[in-house]
C-alpha positions in Angstrom: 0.0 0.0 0.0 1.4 3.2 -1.0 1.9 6.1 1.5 2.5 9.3 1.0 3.5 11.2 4.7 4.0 15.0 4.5 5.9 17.2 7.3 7.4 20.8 7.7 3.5 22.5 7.5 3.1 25.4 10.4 2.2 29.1 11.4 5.1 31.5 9.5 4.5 35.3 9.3 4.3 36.8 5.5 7.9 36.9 3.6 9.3 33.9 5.5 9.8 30.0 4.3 9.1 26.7 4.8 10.4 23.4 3.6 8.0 20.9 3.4 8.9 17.2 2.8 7.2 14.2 1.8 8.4 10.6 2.4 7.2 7.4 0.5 6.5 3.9 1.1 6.4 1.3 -1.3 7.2 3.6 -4.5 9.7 5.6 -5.5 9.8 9.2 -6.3 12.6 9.2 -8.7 10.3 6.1 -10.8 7.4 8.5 -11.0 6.0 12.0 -11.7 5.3 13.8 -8.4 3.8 16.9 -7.1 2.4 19.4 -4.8 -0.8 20.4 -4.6 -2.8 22.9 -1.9 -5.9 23.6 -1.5 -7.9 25.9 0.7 -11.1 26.0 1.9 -14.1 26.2 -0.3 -11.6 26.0 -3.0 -10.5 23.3 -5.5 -7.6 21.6 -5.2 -4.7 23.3 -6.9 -1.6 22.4 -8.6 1.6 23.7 -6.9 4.7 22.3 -8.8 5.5 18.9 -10.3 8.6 16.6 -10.5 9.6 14.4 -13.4 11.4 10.9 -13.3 13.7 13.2 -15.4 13.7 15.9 -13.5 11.9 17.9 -14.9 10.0 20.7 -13.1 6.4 22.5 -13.0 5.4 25.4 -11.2 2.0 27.2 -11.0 2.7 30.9 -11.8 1.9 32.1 -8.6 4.6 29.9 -7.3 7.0 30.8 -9.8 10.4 32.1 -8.5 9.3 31.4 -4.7 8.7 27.8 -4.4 11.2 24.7 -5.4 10.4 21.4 -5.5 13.4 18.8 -5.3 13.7 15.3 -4.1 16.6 13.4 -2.3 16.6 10.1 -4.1 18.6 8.1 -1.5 16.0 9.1 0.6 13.2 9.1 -1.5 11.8 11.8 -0.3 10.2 15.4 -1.9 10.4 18.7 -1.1 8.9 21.8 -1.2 10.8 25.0 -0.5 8.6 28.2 0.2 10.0 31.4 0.0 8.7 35.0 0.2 5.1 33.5 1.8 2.3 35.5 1.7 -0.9 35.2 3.6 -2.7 33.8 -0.1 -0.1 30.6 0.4 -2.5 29.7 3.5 -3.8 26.2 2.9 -3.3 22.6 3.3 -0.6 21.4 1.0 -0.9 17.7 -0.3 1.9 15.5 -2.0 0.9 13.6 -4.8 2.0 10.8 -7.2 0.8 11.0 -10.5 -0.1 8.3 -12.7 -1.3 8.0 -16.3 -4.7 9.5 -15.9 -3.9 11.9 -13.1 -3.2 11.7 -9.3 -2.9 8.5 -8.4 -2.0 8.9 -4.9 -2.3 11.7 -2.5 -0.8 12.4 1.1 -2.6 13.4 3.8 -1.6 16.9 4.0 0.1 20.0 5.7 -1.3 22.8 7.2 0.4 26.1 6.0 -0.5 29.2 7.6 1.0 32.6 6.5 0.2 35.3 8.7 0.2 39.5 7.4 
């Protein structure tokens, strides 16, 4: 069974950073496409960044320029690295694993709260 544990969530005031991680069981993040997604309340679901087998990266263009996703392949884990928060970055961020026809496995999720 595949599990999908995020960490690193919490209360930072606005133009501060947070690393979130994300650590997997039973797959491996440099086998598959992987993500970030957030989503707040009332709101859909939205994509953050992605991460290719190849490396290859996606960002929203929100995040553009203050957000990095990376992973640590001996540790198979994924990152997210927030910079320059603002108070609209307040939400519950998910990893994800994608699969052919979209997510095919989500985390549980990590509260972020940016405070003005």
């Amino acid at each position: 069974q595949v599990q999908l544990v995020e960490s690193g969530g919490g209360l930072v005031q606005a133009g501060g950073s947070l690393r979130l991680s994300c650590t997997a069981s039973t797959i491996v993040f440099s086998s598959n496409t992987a993500g970030w997604y957030r989503q707040t309340p009332g709101k859909q679901r939205e994509l953050v960044a992605t991460l290719t087998s190849g490396g290859v990266t996606n960002y929203a263009d929100s995040m553009k320029g203050r957000f990095t996703i990376s992973r640590d392949n001996r540790k198979n884990t994924m990152y997210l690295q927030m910079n320059s928060l603002k108070p609209e970055d307040t939400a519950v961020y998910y990893c994800a694993v994608l699969g052919a026809y979209g997510v095919a496995y989500w985390g549980q999720g990590t509260e972020v709260t940016v405070s003005s």
